[in-house]
Every structure is written in C-alpha cells, then in structure tokens.
C-alpha positions in Angstrom: -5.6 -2.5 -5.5 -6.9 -4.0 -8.8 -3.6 -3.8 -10.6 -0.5 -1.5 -11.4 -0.2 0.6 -13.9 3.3 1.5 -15.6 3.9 4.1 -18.1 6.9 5.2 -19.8 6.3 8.7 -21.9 9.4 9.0 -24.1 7.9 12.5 -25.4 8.0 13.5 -21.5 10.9 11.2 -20.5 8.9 10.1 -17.5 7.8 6.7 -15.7 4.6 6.9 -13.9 3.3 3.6 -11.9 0.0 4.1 -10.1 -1.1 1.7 -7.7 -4.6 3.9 -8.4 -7.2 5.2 -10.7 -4.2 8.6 -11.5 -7.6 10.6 -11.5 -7.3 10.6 -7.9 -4.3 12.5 -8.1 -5.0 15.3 -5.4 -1.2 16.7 -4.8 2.3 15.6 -5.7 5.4 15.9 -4.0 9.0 16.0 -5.2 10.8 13.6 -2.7 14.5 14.7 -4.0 16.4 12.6 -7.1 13.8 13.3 -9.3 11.4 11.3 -7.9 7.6 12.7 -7.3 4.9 11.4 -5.5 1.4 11.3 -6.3 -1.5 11.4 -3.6 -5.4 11.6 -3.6 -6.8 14.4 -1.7 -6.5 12.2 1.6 -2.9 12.2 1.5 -2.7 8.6 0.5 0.2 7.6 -2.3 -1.7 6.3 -5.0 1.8 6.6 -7.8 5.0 8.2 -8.4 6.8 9.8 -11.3 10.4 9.2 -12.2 11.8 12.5 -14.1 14.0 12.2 -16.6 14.0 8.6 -17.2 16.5 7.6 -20.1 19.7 9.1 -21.1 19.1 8.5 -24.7 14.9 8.3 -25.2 15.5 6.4 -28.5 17.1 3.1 -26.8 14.3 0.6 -26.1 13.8 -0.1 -22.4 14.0 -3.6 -21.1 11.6 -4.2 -18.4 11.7 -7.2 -15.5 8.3 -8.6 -13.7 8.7 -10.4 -11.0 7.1 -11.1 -7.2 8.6 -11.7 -3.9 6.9 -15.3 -3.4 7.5 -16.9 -7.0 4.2 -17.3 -8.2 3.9 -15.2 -10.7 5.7 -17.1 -13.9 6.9 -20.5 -12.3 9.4 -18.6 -10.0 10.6 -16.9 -13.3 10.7 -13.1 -14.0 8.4 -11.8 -17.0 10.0 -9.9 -19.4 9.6 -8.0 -22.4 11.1 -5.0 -24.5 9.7 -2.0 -24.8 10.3 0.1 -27.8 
C-alpha cells in the first residue's frame, strides 16, 4: 500500500478511503450502519464507503491524522479543516 486515499463528496454525502487504486473495485458489500465495502475481483478490501456522512453537508469537517507509534508529527496528530 502506497498510501490512503480519503474522499469526502458533499454532493453525494459520502466518505470513501481506499487503501487501493478504487479502479480495482470488483464488488461492494453493505456491512449494515451504512457502511459499504469495496473489494477487487479477488475478494480483497481494497476501501469502504460511509453513507450519509454529515447531518448538515454545509458545516466544514474537521479531520485528525494520526499513527499508532507516534511518528508521524512528533507524536502529534495532523489536522486540518475541510470546507
């Protein structure tokens, strides 16, 4: 895995993180609360899709990087706002 995509689609009111190229996507499955996941045509999850994201789609989203180990930021979280 090269890196992780997020996107947030206010027109769609979705969040899709793929920890793939998403023209792999093969199948998708809705696991229950919303939540579908994305697989290539070996079965393999390669992203999911959060339906229904924000209550109000006009609110900006902020949004919290971080890694188990600390190393990313100095054993701080990134953050930024999205609008």
């Amino acid at each position: 895995m090269e890196k992780i995509k997020v996107v947030i689609n206010r027109e769609s009111n979705t969040l899709d993180v793929w920890f793939d190229d998403a023209e792999k996507e093969f199948i998708c499955e809705e696991i229950g609360d919303e939540v579908i996941l994305k697989k290539d045509k070996d079965n393999r999850i390669i992203g999911f899709e959060k339906l229904n994201l924000l209550q109000n789609k006009n609110l900006n989203v902020p949004v919290e990087v971080t890694d188990h180990i600390g190393i990313l930021n100095n054993n701080k979280p990134l953050k930024c706002l999205i609008n």
